[in-house]
KOLDRENBA-690168 format. One record per residue: residue number from 1; residue in three letters; x, z, y of N, C-alpha, C in turn. Coordinates in steps of 0.2 Angstrom, whole numbers. Each point is the difference from the previous one (the first is absolute). Layout:
<recs>
[rec NUM; ALA; [X; Z; Y]; [X; Z; Y]; [X; Z; Y]]
...
</recs>
This chain:
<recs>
[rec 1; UNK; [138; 351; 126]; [5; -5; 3]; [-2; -7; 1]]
[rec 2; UNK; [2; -3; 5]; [-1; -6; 4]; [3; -4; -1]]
[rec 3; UNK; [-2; -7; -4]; [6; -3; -2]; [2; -4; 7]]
[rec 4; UNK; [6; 0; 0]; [6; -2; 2]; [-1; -8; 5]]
[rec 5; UNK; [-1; -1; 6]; [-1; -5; 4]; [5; -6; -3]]
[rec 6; UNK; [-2; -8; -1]; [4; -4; -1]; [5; -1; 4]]
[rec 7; UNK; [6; 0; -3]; [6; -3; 6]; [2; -7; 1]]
[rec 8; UNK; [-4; -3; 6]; [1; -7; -1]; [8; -4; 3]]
[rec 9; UNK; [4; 5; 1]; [7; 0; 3]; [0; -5; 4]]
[rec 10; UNK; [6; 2; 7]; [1; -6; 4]; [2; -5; -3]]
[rec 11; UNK; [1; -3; -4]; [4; -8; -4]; [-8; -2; 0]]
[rec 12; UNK; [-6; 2; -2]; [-6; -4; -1]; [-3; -1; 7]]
[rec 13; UNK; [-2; 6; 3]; [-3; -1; 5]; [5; -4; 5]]
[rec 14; UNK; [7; 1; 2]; [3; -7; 2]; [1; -10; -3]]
[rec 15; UNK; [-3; 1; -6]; [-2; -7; -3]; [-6; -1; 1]]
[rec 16; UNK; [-5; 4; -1]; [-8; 0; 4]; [1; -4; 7]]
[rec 17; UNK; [3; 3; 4]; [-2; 0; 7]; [4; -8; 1]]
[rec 18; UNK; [8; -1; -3]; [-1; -7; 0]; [-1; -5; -2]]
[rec 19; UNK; [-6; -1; -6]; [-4; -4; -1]; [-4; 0; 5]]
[rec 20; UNK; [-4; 5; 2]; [-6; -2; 5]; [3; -1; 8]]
[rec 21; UNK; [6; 0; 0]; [3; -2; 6]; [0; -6; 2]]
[rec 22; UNK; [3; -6; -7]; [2; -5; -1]; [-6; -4; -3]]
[rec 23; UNK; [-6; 4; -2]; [-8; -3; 1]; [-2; -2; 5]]
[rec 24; UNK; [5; 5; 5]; [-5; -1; 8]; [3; -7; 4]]
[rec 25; UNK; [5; 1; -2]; [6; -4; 4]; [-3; -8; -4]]
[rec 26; UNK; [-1; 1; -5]; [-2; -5; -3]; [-7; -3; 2]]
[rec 27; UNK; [-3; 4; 1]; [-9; -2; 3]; [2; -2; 8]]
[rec 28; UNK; [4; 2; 3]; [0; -1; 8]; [4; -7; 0]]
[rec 29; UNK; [5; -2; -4]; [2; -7; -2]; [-3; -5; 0]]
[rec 30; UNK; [-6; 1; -5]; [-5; -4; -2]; [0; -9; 2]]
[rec 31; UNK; [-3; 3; 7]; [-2; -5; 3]; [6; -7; 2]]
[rec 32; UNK; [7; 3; 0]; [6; -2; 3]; [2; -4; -6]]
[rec 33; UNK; [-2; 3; -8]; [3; -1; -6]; [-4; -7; -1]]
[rec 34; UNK; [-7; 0; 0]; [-6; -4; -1]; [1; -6; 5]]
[rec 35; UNK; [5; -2; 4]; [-4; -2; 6]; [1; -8; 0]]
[rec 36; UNK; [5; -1; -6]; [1; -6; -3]; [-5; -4; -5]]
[rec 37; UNK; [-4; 5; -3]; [-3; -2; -4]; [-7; -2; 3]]
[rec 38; UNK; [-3; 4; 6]; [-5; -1; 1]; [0; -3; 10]]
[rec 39; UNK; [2; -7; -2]; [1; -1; 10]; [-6; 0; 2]]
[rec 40; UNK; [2; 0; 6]; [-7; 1; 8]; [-2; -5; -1]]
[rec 41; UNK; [2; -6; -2]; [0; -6; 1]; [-6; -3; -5]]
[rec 42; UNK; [-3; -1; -1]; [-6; -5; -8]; [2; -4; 1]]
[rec 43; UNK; [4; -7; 6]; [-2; -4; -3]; [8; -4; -1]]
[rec 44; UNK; [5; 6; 0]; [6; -3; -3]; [-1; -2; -8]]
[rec 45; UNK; [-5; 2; -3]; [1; -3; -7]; [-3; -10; 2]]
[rec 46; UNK; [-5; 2; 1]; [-4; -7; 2]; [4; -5; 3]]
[rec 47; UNK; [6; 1; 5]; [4; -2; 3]; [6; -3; -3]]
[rec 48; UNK; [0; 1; -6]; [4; -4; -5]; [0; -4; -5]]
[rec 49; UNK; [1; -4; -1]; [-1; -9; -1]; [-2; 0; -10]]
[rec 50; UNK; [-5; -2; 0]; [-2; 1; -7]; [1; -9; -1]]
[rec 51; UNK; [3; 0; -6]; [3; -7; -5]; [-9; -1; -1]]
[rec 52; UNK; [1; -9; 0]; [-6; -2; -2]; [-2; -1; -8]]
[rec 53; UNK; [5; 3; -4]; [-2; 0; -7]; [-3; 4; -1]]
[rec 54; UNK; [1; 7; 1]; [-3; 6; 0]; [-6; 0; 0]]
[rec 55; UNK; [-3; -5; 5]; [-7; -2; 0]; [-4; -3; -6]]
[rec 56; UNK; [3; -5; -3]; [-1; -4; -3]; [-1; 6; -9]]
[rec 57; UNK; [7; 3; -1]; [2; 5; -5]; [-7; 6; -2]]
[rec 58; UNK; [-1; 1; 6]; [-6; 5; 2]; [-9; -2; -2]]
[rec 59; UNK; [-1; -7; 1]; [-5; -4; -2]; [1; -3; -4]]
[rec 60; UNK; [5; 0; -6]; [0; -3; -7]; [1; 6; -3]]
[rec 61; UNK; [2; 8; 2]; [-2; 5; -3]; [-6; 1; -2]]
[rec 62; UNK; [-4; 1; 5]; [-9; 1; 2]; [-4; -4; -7]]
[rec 63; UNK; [4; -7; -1]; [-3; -5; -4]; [1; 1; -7]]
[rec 64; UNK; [7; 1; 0]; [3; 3; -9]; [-3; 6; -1]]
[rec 65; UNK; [0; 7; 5]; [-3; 3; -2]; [-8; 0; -1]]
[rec 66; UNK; [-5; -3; 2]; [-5; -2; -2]; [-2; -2; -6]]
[rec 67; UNK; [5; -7; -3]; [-1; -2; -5]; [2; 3; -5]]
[rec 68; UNK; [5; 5; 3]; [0; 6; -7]; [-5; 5; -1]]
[rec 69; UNK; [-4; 1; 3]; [-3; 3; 2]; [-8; -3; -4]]
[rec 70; UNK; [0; -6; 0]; [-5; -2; -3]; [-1; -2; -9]]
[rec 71; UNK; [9; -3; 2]; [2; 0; -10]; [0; 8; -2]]
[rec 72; UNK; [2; 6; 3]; [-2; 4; -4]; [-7; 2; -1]]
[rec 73; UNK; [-6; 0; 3]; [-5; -1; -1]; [-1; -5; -5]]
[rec 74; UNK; [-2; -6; 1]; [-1; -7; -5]; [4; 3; -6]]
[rec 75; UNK; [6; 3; -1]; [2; 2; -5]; [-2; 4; -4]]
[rec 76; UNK; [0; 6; 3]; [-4; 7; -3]; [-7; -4; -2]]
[rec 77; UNK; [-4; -5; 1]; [-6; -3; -1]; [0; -2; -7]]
[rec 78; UNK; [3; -3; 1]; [2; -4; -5]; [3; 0; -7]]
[rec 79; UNK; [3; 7; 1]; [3; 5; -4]; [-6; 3; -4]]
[rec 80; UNK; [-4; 4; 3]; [-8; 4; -3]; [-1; -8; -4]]
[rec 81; UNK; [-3; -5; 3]; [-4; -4; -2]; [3; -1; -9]]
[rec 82; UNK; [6; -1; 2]; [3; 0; -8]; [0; 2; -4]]
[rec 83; UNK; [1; 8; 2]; [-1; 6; -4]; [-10; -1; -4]]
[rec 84; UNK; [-3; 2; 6]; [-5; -1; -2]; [-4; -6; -5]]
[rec 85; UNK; [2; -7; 1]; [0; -5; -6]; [4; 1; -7]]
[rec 86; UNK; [4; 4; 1]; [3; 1; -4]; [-3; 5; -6]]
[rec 87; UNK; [-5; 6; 4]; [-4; 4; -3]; [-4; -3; -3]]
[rec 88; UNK; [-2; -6; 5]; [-7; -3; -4]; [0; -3; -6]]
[rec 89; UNK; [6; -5; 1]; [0; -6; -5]; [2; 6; -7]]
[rec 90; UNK; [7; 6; 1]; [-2; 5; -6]; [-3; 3; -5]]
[rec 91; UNK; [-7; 0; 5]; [-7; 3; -2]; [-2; -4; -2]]
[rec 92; UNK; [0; -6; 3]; [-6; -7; -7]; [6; -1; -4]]
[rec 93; UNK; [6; -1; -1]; [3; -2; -6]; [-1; 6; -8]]
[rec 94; UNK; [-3; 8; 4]; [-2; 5; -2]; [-6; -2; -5]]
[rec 95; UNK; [-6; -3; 7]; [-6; 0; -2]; [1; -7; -6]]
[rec 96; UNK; [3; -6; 0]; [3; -4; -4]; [0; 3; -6]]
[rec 97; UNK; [6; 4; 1]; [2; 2; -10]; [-7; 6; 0]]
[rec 98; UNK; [-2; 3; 3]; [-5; 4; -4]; [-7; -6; -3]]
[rec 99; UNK; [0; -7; 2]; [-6; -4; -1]; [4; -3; -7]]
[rec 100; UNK; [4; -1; 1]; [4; -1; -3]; [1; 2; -9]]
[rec 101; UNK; [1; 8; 3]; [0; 5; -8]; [-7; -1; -2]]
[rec 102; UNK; [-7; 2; 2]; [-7; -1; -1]; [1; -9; -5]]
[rec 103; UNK; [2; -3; 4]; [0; -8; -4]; [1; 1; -8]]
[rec 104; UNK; [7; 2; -1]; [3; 0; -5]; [-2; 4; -4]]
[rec 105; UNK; [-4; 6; 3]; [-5; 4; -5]; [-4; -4; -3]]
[rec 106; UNK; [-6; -3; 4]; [-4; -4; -2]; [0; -5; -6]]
[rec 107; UNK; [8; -5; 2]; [1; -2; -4]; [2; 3; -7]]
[rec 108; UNK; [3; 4; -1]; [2; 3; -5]; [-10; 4; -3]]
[rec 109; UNK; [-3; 1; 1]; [-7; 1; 0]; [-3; -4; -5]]
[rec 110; UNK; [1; -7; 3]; [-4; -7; 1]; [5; 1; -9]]
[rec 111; UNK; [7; -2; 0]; [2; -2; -5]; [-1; 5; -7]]
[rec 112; UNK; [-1; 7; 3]; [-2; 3; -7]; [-7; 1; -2]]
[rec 113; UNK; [-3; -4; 4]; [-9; -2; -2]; [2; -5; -4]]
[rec 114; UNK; [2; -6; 1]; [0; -5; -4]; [5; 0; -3]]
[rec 115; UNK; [3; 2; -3]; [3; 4; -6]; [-6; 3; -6]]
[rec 116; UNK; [-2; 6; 1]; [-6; 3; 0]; [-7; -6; -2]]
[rec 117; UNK; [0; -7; 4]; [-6; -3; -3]; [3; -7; -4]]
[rec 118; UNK; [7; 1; -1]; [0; -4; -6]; [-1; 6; -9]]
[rec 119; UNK; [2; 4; 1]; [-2; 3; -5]; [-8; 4; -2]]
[rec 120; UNK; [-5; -5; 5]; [-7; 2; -2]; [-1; -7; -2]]
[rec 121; UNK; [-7; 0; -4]; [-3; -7; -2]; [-3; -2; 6]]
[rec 122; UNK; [-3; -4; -3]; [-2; -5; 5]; [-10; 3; 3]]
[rec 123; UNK; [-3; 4; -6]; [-5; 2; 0]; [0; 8; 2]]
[rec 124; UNK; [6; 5; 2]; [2; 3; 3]; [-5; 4; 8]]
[rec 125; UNK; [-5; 3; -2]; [-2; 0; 8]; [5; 4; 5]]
[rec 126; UNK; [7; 4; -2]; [5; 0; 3]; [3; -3; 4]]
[rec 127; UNK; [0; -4; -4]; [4; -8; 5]; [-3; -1; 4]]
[rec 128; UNK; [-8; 0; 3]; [-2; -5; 3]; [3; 6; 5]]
[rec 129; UNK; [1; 6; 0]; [-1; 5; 6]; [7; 0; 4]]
[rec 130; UNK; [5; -1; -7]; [8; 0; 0]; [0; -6; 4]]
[rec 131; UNK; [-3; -7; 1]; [2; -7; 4]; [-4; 2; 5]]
[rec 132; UNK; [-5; 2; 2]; [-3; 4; 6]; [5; 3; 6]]
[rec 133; UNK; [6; 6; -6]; [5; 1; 6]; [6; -3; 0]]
[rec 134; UNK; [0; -2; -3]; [4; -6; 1]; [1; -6; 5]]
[rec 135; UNK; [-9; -1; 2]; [0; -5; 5]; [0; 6; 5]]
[rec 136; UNK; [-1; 5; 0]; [2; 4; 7]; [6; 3; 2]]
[rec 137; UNK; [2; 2; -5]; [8; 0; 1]; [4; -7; 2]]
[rec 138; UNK; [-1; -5; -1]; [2; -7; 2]; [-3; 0; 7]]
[rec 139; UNK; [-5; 2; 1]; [-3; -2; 9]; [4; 5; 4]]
[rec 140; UNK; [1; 8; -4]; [4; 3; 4]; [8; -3; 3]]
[rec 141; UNK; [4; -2; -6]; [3; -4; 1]; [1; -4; 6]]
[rec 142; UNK; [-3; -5; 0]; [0; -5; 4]; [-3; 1; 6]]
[rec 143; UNK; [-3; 6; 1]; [-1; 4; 7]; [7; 1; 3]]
[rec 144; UNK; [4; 6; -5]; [5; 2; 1]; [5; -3; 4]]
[rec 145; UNK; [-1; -9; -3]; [8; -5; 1]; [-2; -2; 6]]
[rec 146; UNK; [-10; -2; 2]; [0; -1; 7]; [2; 6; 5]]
[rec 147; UNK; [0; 5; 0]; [0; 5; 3]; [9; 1; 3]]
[rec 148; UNK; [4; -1; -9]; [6; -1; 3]; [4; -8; 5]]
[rec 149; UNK; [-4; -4; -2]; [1; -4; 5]; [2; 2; 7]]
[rec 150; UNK; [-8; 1; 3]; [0; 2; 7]; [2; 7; 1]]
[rec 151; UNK; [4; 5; -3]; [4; 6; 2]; [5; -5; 1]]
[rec 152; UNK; [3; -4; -5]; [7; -3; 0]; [-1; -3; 8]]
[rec 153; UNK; [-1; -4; 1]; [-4; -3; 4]; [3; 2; 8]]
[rec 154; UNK; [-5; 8; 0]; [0; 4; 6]; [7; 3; -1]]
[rec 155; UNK; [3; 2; -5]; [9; 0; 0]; [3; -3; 1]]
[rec 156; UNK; [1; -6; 1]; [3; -5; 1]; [0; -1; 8]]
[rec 157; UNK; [-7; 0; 5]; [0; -1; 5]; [3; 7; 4]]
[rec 158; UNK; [-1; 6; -2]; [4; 6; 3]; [8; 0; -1]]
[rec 159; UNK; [2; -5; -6]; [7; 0; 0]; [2; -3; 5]]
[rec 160; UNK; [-3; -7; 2]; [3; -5; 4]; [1; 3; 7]]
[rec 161; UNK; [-9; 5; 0]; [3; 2; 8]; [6; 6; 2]]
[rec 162; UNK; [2; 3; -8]; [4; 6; 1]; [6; -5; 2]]
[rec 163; UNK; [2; -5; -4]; [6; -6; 3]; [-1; -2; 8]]
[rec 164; UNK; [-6; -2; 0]; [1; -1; 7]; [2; 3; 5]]
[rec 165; UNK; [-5; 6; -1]; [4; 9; 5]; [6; 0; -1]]
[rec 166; UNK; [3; -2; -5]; [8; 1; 0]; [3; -3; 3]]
[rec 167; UNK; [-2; -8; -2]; [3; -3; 6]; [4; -1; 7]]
[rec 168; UNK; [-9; 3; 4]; [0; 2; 5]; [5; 7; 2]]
[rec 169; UNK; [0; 3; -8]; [3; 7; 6]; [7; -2; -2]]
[rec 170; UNK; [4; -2; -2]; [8; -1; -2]; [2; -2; 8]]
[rec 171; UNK; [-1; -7; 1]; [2; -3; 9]; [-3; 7; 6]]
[rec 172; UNK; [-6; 3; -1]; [2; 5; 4]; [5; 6; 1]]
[rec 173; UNK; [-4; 1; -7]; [8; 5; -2]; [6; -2; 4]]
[rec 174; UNK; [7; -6; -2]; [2; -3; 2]; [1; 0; 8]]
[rec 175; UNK; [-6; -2; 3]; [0; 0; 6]; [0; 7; 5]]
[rec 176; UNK; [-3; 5; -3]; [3; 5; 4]; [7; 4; -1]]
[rec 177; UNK; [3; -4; -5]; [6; 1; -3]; [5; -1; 8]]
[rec 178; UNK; [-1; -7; -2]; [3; -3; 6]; [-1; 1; 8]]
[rec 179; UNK; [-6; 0; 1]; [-3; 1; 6]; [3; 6; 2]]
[rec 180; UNK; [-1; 6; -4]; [2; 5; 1]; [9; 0; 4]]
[rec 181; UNK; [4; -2; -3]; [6; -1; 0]; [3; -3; 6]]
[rec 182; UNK; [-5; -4; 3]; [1; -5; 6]; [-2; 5; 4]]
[rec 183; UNK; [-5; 2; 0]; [-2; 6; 5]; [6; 6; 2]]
[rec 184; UNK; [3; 3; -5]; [4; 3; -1]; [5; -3; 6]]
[rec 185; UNK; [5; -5; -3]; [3; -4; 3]; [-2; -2; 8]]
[rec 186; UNK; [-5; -2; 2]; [-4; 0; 6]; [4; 6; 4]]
[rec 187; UNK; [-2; 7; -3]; [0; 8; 5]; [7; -1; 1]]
[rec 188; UNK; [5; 0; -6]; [7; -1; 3]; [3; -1; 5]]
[rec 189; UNK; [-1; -9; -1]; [1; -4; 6]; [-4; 2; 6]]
[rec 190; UNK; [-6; 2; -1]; [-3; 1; 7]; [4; 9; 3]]
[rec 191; UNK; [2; 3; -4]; [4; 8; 2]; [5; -2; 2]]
[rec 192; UNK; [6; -5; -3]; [6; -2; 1]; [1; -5; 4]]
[rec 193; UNK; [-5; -4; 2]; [-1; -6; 3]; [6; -2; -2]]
[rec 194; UNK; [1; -6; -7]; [3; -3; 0]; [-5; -6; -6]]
[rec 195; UNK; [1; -6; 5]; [-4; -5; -3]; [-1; -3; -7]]
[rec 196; UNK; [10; 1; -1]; [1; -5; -8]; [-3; 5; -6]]
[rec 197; UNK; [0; 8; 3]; [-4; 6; -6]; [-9; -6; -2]]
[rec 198; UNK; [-2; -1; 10]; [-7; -4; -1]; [0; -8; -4]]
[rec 199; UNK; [5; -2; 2]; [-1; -4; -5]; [2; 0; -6]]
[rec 200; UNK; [3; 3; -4]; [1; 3; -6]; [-7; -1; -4]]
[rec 201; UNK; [-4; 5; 3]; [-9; 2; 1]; [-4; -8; -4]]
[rec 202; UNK; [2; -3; 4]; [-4; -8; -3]; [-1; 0; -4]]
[rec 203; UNK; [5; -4; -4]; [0; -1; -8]; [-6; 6; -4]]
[rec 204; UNK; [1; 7; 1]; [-4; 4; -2]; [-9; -1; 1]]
[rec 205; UNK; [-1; 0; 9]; [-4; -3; 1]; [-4; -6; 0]]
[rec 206; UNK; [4; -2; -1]; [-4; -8; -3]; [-2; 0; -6]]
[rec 207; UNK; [6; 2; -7]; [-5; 0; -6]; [-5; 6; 0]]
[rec 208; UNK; [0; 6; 3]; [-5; 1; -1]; [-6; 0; 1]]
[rec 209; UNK; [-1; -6; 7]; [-5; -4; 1]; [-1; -5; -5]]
[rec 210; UNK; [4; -2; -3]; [-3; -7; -5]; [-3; 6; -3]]
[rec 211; UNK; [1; 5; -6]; [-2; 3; -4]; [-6; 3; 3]]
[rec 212; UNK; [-2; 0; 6]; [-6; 4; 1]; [-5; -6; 1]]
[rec 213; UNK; [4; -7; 2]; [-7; -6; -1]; [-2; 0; -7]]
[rec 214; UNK; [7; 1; -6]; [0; -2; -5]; [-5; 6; -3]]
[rec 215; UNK; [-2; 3; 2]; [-5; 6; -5]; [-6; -2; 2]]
[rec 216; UNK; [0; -4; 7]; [-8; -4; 2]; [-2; -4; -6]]
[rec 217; UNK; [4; -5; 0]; [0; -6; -1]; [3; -4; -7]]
[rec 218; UNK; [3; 8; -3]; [4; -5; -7]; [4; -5; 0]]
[rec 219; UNK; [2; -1; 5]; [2; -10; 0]; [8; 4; -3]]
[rec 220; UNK; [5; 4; -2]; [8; -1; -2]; [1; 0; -7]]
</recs>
């Protein structure tokens, strides 16, 4: 037995035939449907009267976006650098207390020796070996306190620069905040061409020019 041929009934094959009828009709159209969109003409657009702001709007986008463009860079810089001082100065306040622990060893060393050489005599040849380390556990010492000096020292100037990095990055931050927002503001006005959306923009754009001198400069 042979199965049985599909029966695609006339209701299908006459919906078939008028979709692709109405595809055709639709492609022969085309050019009649399109013909507003695409004129013979190029230089109908050019032939229409561009506002002198738009110019202006268009060259202080160029500018805003650059300067963002650059705080975010200077930022992201700035950012690492403090991360990284931040490691650093963590590490010597590390190497600090470990110089630190050794100290306190010592001195606790140092005082149970001399503990130790009050309870020998004076003709004791212990003694003389026991104030032997005694004077070298004291040199250790005072090794020790120099050596924490200059870690402190080198701590100290890694924190300053991780404040500085800070500094610097907060006004950039800042300024792509607003830069950004001005720009934004810019495309509006320039898609809807209406001016006061442009000047709205200023205020934005202006601080976030101050805040991107102010990440140079620190002067706020």
């Amino acid at each position: 037995d042979h199965a049985p041929a599909p029966d695609w009934g006339w209701g299908q094959m006459a919906c078939w035939a008028e979709i692709c009828r109405g595809a055709l009709s639709a492609w022969r159209d085309w050019p009649e449907n399109t013909a507003g969109l695409f004129p013979k003409n190029p230089t109908i657009m050019a032939d229409q009267p561009k506002e002198p702001w738009l110019n202006h709007m268009a060259l202080a986008t160029v500018v805003l976006a650059v300067c963002a463009t650059l705080s975010t860079f200077k930022g992201g810089s700035y950012s690492s650098q403090s991360v990284i001082n931040q490691t650093l100065a963590s590490n010597q306040w590390a190497y600090f207390q470990a110089k630190s622990t050794k100290q306190n060893m010592h001195e606790l060393q140092a005082d149970s020796l001399r503990l130790q050489a009050l309870s020998l005599t004076a003709n004791n040849p212990a003694k003389t070996a026991i104030t032997q380390k005694i004077d070298e556990y004291t040199a250790q010492i005072a090794r020790y306190a120099q050596e924490m000096k200059e870690i402190e020292t080198q701590a100290r100037i890694l924190e300053r620069q991780r404040d500085d990095a800070l500094r610097h990055n907060r006004p950039f931050s800042l300024a792509v905040m607003f830069l950004q927002v001005a720009i934004l503001l810019n495309s509006v006005a320039g898609l809807l061409k209406i001016q006061k959306i442009w000047w709205s923009s200023l205020p934005f754009g202006l601080t976030g020019l101050v805040f991107f001198a102010d990440g140079f400069f620190t002067f706020l």
